[in-house]
C-alpha positions in Angstrom: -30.4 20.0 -39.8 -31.7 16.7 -38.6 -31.5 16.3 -35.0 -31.7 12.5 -35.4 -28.0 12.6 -36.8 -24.9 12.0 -34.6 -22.6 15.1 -35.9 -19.1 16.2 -35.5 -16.9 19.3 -36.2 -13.8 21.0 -35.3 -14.6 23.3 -32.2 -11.5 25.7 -32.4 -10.6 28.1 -35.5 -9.0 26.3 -38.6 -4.7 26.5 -38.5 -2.0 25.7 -36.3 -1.5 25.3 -32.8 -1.1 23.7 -29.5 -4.5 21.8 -29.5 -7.3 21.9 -31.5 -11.2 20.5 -30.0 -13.3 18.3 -32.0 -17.0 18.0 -30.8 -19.4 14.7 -31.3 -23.0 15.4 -30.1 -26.3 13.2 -30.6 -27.7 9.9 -30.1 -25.5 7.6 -30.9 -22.3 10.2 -29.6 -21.1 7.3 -27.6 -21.3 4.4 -29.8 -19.2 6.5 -32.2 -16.8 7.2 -29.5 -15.9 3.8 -29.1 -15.6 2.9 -32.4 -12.4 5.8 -32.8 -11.5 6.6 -29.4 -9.7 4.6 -26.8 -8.3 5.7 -23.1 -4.6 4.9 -22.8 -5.9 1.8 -20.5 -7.8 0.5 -23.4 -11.3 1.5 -22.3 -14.0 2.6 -24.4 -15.6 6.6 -23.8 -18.8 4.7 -22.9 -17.1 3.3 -19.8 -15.6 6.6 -19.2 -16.3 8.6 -15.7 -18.6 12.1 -16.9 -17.1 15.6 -16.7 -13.6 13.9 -16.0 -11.4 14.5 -19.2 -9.8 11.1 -20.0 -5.9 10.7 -21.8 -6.4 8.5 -24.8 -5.9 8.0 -28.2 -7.4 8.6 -32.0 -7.9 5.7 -34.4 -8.9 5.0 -37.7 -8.3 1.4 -39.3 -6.5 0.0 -36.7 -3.9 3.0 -36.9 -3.2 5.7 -34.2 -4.1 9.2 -35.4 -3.2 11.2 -32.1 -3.1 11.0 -28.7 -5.8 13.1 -27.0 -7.3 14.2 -23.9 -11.3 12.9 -23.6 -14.2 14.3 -22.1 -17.3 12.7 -21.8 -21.0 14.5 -21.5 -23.9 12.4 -20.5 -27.3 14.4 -21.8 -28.7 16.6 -20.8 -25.9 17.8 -18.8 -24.2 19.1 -21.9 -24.1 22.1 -24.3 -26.6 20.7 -26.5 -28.6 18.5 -23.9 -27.2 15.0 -25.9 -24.6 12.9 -25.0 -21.6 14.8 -26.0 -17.8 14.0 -26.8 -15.0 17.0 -26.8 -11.5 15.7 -27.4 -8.6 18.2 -27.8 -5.8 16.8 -29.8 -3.0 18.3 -31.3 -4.0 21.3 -33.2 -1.7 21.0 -36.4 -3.9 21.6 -39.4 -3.2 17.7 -41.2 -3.7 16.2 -37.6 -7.0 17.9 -37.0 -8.5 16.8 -40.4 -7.2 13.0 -40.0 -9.2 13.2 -36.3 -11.9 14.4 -37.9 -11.9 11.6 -40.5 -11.6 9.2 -37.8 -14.8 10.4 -36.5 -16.6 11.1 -39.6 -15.5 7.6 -40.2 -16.9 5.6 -37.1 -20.6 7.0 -38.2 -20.7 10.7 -37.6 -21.6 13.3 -40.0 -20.0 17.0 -40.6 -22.2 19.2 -38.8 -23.9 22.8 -40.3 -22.6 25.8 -38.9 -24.0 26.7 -35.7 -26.0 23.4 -35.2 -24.5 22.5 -31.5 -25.9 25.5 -30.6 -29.0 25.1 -32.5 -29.7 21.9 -30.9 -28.7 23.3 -27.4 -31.8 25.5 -28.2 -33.8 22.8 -29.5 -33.4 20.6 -26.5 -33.9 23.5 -24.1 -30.6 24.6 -22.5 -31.3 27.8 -24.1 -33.8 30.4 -25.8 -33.6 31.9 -29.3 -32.1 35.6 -27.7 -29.2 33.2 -25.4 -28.2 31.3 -28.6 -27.7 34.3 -30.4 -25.8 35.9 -27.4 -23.3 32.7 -28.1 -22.5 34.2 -31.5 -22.7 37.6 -30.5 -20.1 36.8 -27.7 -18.0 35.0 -30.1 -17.5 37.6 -32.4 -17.4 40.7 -29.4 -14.7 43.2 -30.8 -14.6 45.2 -27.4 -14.8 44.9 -23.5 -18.4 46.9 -24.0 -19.7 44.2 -26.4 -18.5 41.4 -24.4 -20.1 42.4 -21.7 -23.5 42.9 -23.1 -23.2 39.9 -24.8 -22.8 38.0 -21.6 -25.5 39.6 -20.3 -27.8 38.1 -23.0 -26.2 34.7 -22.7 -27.5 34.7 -18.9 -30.8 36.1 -19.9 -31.1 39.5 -19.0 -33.1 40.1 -22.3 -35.3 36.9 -21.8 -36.2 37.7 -18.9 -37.3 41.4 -19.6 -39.1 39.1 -22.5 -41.0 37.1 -20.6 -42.3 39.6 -17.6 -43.7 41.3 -21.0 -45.2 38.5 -21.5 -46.3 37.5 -18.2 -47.7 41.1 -18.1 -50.1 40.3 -21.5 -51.2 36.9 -20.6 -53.2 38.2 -17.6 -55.0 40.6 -19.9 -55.5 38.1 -22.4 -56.9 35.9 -19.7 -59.2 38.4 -18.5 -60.9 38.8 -22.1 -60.7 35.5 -22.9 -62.9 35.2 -19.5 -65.0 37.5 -20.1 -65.2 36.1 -24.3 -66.4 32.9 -22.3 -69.0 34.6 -20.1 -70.5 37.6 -23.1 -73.2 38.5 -20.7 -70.5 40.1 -18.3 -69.6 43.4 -19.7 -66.6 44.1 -18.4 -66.8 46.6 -15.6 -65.0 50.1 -16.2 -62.7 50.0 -13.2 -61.6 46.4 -14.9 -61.3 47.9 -18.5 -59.0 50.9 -16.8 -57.1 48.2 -15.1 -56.1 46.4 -18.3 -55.7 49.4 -19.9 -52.9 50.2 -17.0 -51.4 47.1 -17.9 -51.5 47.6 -21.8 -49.9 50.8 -21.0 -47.2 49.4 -18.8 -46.3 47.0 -21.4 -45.5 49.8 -24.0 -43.3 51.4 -21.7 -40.9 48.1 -20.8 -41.1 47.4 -25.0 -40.1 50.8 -25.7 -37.3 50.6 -23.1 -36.3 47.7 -25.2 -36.5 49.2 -28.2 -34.2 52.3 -26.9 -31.4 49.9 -26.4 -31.2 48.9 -30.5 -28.7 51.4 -31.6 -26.1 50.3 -28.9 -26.7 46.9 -30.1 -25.8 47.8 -33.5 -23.0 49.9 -32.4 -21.9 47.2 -30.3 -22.3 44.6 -33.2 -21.4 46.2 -36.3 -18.9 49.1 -35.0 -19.7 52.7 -36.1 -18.0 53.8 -39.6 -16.2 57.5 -38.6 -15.2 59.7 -40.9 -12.2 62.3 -40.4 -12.7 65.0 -42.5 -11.7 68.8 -42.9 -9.4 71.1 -44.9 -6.1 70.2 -45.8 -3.3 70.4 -42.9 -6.4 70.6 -40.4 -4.4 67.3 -38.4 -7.0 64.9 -40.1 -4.0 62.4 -40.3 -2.7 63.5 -36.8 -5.7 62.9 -35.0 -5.8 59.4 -36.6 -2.5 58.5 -35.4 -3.9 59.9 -31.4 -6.8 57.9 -31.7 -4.8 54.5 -32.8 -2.1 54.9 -30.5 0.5 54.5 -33.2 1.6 56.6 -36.2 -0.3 54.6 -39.0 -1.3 57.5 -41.4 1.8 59.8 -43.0 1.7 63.1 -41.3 3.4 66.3 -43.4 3.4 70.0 -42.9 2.9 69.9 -46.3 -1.0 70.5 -47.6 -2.7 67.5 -49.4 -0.4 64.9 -48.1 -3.8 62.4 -48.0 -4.5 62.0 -51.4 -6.8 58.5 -50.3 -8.9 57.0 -47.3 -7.1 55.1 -45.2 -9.5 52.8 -42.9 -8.3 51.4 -39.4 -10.4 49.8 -36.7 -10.3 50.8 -33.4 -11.9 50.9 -29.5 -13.0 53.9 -28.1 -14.4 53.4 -24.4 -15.8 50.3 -25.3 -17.4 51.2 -28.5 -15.6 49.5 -31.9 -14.9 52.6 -34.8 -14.0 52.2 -38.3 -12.1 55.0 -38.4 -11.5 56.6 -42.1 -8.8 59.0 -42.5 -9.9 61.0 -45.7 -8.1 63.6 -48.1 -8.4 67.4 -47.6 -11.8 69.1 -49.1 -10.9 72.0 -51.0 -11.3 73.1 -54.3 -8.1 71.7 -57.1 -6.9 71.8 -60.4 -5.2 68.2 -60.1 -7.2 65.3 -61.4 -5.3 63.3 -58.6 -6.6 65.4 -55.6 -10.0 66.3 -57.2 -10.0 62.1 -57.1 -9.2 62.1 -53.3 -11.8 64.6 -52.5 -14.3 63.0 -54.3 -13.2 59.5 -52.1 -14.0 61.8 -49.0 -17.3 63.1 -49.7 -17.9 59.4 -50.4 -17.0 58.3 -46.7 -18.3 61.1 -45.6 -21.7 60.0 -46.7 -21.2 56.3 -45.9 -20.2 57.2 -42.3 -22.2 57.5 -39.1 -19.8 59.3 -37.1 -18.4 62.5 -39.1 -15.5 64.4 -37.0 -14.9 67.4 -38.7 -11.3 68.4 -38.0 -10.4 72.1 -38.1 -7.5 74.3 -37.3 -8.1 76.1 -34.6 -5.2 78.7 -34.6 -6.3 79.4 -38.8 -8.3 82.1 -38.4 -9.6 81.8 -41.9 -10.1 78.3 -41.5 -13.8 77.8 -42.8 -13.8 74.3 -40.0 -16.0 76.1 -37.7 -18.9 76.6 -40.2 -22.1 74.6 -40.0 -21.8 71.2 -41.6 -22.9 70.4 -45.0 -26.5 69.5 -46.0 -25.5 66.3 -47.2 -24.9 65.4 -43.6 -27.8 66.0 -42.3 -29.1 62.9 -40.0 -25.8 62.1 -39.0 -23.8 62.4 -36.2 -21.2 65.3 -36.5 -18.9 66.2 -33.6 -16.7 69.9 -34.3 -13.0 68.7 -33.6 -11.1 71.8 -33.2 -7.2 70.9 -33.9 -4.0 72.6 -32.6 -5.0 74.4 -29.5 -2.2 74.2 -27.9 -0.8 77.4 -30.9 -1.0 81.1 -30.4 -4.7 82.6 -31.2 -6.2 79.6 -31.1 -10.4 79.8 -30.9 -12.1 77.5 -30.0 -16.2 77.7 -30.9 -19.0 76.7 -28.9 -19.4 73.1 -29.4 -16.5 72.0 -30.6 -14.2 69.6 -28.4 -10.5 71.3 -28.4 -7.2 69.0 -28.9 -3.7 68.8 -29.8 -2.5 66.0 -31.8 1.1 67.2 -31.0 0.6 67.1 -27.2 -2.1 64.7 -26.8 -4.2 67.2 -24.7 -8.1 66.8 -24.9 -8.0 63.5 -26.1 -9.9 61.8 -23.2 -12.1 64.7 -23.7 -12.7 63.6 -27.2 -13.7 60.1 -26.5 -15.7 61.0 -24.1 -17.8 63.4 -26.5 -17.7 60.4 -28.9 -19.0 58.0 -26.9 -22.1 60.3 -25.5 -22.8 60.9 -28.5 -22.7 57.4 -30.1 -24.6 56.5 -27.1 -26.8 59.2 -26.8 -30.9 58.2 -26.5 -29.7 54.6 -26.9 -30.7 52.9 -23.5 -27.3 52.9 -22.6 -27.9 53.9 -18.9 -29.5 50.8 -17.6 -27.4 48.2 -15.8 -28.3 44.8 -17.0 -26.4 44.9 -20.2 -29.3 44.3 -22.6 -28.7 45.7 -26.4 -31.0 44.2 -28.7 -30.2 43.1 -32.1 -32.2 43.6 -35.4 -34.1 40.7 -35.6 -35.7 42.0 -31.9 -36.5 45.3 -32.9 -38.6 44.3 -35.6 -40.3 42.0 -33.6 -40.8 44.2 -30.3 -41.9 47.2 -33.1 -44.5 44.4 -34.3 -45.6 43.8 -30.6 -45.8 47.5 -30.1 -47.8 48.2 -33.0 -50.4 45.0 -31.5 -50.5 46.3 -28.0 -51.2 49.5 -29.5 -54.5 48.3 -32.0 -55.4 46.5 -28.3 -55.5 49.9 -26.1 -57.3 51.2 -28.9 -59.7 48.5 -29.3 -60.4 48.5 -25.4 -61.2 51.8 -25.5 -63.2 51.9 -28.5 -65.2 48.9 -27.3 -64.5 47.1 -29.7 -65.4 43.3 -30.1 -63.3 41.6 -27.6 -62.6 38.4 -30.1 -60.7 41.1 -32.2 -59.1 42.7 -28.8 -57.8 39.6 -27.9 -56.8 38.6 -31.3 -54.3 41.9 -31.6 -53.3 40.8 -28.2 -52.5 37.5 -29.5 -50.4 39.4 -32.5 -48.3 41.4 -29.9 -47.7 37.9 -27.6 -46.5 35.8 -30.5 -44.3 39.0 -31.9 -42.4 39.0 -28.0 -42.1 35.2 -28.0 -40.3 35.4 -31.3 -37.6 36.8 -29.3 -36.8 34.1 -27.2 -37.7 31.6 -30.0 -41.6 30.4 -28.2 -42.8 31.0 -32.1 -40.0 30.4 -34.1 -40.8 29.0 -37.4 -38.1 26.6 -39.4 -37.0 29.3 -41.6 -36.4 31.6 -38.7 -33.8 29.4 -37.1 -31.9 28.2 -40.3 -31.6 31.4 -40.9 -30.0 32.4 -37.7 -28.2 29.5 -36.9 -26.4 29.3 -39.9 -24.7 32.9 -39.3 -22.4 30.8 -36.8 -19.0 29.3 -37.4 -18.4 25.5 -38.1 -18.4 24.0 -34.5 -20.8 26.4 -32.5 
């Protein structure tokens, strides 16, 4: 990515429709304007009034590609902070790509995915955790996600960033004072002070850190497993949970001889949810095939709901669950309450498939425990990504070595230089010590356009 280059790309996802949005951001944004764009008056896009979108026309060689409406963005009040040029023409597939051309044509170049945004950052409009929050709220799958991703697009998370910072800068000024000055020991009342300080600091990174597993809930969706016996209402509970009859539902044992995946939102939360055979013990290579495919998304699944039949007496459902699940999260579904003798065990969540009844129960137990011990309780909508966690676990593990090196006594060059370690770990996050490789890296997870 040079940011010297004037570049252009389709804003709006590839195919048919009623308008499509091409994008032209950089230096010479304007000059290129003029050579392809016109207003229906005959004035050029330099000329043209900011923020006011403009009807004109598309051409290339002399010939009209499309009529358009123009918008003009004087830097830095734009989305990347350069001049900027959005014009939303017709959004047929061949019309898009000859407006494209035009542009391409008149001195632009294609640009790399996610390189508006990339320059936004560049230029300052945004940190590192906000330009990420443009993918994340791109690609949100629920109301939950969108939200949160919102959130980090205003800066919730940069600014919980940066009062960690703040916080660590004024003990790195006080040992850098007192580094300056080596024949002031630093008074104990001072060291406990900083040490307050340190402390504090671990406490808002691990309240961070808490939030990680609803970010990658949020981001990547949660892989659920149905599994039980055969005829437990595996299928059934499906169907409940999509709102539709998807999965084909038998009195008949063994109907499920395969998985059957479908995605779903449950309070806010996105679920893979993977309807799997019966487990039980067969002399049919066919069904010995579809059990084998369920222990197999059993053990790629977060989320296991273990589907019994509650009016079976001899249904083994209620039993504890394999080893083989151990670490993951198993919620005791107990099917067909609404039968004679049904029993329903401590633990398990009762429902019926055939009435509906205890399915907002059911969601509700899901969702605690998705969300359970995941800092899901605060307000300001932050959920951390990956790339976060490891670099607030690195800040941790710096801030850490510092208490210990304050209380040790240790050299204050090598308290300071942990401190240093855990300051340049936080600013990662916002992008204040991003390296090349870093943001390349990033950036080009984003669609052509953004």
């Amino acid at each position: 990515m040079n940011p010297a280059d004037t570049i252009a790309a389709v804003a709006t996802p590839p195919g048919s429709g009623g308008l499509a949005v091409l994008r032209i951001s950089g230096l010479r944004a304007l000059e290129v304007a003029d050579r392809c764009l016109r207003s229906s008056g005959g004035r050029m896009p330099s000329a043209f009034t900011p923020r006011m979108a403009t009807l004109g026309e598309i051409h290339r060689d002399g010939l009209r590609v499309d009529e358009a409406m123009i918008t003009v963005f004087r830097g830095p009040k734009s989305f990347t902070g350069e001049d900027t040029v959005e014009i939303a023409c017709h959004g047929g597939i061949l019309v898009t790509r000859r407006a494209l051309e035009a542009v391409l044509a008149a001195g632009a170049r294609p640009a790399e995915p996610g390189e508006f945004t990339c320059r936004a950052f560049l230029n300052g409009r945004m940190d590192l955790a906000q330009a990420e929050a443009v993918a994340d709220l791109i690609h949100a799958r629920t109301d939950r996600a969108l939200a949160s991703a919102r959130a980090q697009l205003a800066g919730a998370l940069s600014r919980r960033i940066e009062d960690l910072r703040d916080g660590l800068m004024s003990v790195l000024a006080h040992l850098e004072a007192h580094i300056d000055f080596p024949d002031e020991d630093i008074a104990p009342d001072t060291t406990a002070v900083l040490a307050t300080k340190l402390r504090s600091a671990l406490d808002g990174i691990d309240a961070l850190l808490a939030t990680a597993r609803q970010g990658r809930l949020l981001r990547q969706g949660v892989r659920t497993a149905l599994v039980g016996r055969p005829n437990a209402g595996k299928s059934s509970l499906l169907n409940r949970l999509l709102g539709h009859d998807r999965a084909i539902v038998s009195p008949v044992a063994g109907t499920t001889r395969d998985t059957l995946e479908e995605s779903v939102q449950i309070r806010g939360l996105p679920l893979v949810l993977v309807d799997t055979a019966g487990l039980r013990e067969s002399p049919d290579p066919v069904e010995q095939e579809g059990v084998r495919r369920s222990r197999q998304a059993a053990a790629a699944a977060e989320l296991i709901l273990q589907v019994f039949d509650a009016a079976d007496a001899l249904s083994p459902g209620a039993e504890s669950s394999p080893a083989e699940w151990a670490g993951k999260v198993v919620l005791l579904v107990a099917n067909k309450t609404d039968l004679p003798g049904a029993t329903v065990p401590p633990g398990a969540v009762p429902v019926s498939c055939r009435t509906g009844a205890g399915m907002d129960d059911l969601e509700r137990a899901i969702e605690q425990r998705l969300l359970a011990g995941s800092g899901a309780s605060g307000d300001d909508g932050v959920a951390i990504a990956v790339r976060h966690q490891q670099a607030l676990e690195r800040a941790r593990e710096a801030v850490d070595r510092t208490l210990a090196g304050l209380s040790d006594q240790l050299t204050l060059e090598l308290v300071a230089f942990e401190l240093r370690v855990a300051l340049n770990a936080l600013g990662e996050v916002v992008g204040k010590t991003s390296v090349d490789d870093l943001l390349d890296s990033i950036f080009r997870q984003f669609c052509l356009g953004k």
